[in-house]
C-alpha positions as MATLAB code, in Angstrom:
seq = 'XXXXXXXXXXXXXXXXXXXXXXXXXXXXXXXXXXXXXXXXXXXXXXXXXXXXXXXXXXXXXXXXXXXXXXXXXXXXXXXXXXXXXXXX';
ca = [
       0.000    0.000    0.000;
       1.279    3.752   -0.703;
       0.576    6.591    1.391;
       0.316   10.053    0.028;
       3.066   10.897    2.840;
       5.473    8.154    1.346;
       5.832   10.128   -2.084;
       7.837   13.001   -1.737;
       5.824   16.056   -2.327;
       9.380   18.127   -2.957;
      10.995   16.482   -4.905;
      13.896   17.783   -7.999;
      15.650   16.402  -10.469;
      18.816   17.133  -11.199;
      19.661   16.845  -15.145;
      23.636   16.546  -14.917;
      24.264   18.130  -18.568;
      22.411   21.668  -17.988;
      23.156   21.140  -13.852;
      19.719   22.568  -13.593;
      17.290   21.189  -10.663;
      13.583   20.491  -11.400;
      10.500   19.631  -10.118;
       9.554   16.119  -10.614;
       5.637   15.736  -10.724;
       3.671   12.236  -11.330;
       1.645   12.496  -14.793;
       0.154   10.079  -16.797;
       3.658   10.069  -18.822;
       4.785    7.536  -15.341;
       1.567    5.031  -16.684;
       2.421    2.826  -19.711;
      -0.872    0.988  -20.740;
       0.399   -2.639  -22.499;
      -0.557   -4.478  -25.412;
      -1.968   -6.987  -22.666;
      -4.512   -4.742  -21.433;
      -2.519   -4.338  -18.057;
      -1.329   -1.095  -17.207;
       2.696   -0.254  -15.376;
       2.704    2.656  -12.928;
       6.403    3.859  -12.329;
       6.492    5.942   -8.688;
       9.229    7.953   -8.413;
      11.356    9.777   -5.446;
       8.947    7.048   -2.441;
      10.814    7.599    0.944;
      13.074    4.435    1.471;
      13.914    3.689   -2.216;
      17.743    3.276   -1.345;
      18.523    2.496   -5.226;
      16.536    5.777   -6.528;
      15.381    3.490   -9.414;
      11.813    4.150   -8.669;
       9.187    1.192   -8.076;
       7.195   -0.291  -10.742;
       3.628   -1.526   -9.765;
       1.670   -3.440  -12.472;
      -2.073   -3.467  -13.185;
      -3.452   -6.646  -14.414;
      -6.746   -7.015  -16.443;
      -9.592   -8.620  -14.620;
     -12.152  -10.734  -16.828;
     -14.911   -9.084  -14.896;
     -15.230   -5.737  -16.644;
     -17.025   -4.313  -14.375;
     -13.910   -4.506  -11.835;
     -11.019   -4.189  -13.889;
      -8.780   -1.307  -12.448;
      -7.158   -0.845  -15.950;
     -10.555    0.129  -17.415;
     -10.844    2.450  -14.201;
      -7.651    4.196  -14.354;
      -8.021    4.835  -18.493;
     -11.835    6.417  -17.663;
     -10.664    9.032  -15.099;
      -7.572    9.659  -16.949;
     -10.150   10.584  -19.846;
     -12.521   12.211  -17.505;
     -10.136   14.685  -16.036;
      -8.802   15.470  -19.554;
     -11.859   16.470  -20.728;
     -12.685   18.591  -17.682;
      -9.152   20.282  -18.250;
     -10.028   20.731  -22.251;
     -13.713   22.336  -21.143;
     -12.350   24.389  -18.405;
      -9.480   25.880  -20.209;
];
């Protein structure tokens, strides 16, 4: 289970060829949606990831459709970009 307080809400990135800092946010670029119908979630910058390498938590398909957390995740993705699109 992840906790909101186990991502690090201040968290930079340091790109060593400009040695510029940055914030690092999660977006939907950190969710890869596979040919299987699963989905991979890459967190980034969790409190106790010694390595730094992130954690990669995968997202199988369900044959119930009516609980599959892949069809979830891909309808609120579309429902807050729409909101964002008729807001803006």
């Amino acid at each position: 289970m992840l906790r909101p307080l186990d991502i690090a809400p201040k968290t930079v990135h340091f790109n060593s060829d400009s040695h510029e800092l940055s914030s690092w946010l999660f977006t939907t670029d950190n969710i890869n949606f596979l040919n299987s119908g699963s989905a991979k979630i890459v967190f980034q910058s969790i409190k106790n990831d010694t390595s730094r390498s992130g954690f990669e938590v995968y997202m199988h398909v369900t044959e119930n459709a009516k609980l599959n957390p892949v069809d979830d995740l891909i309808a609120c993705i579309y429902y807050e970009d729409k909101e964002i699109q008729t807001c803006c």
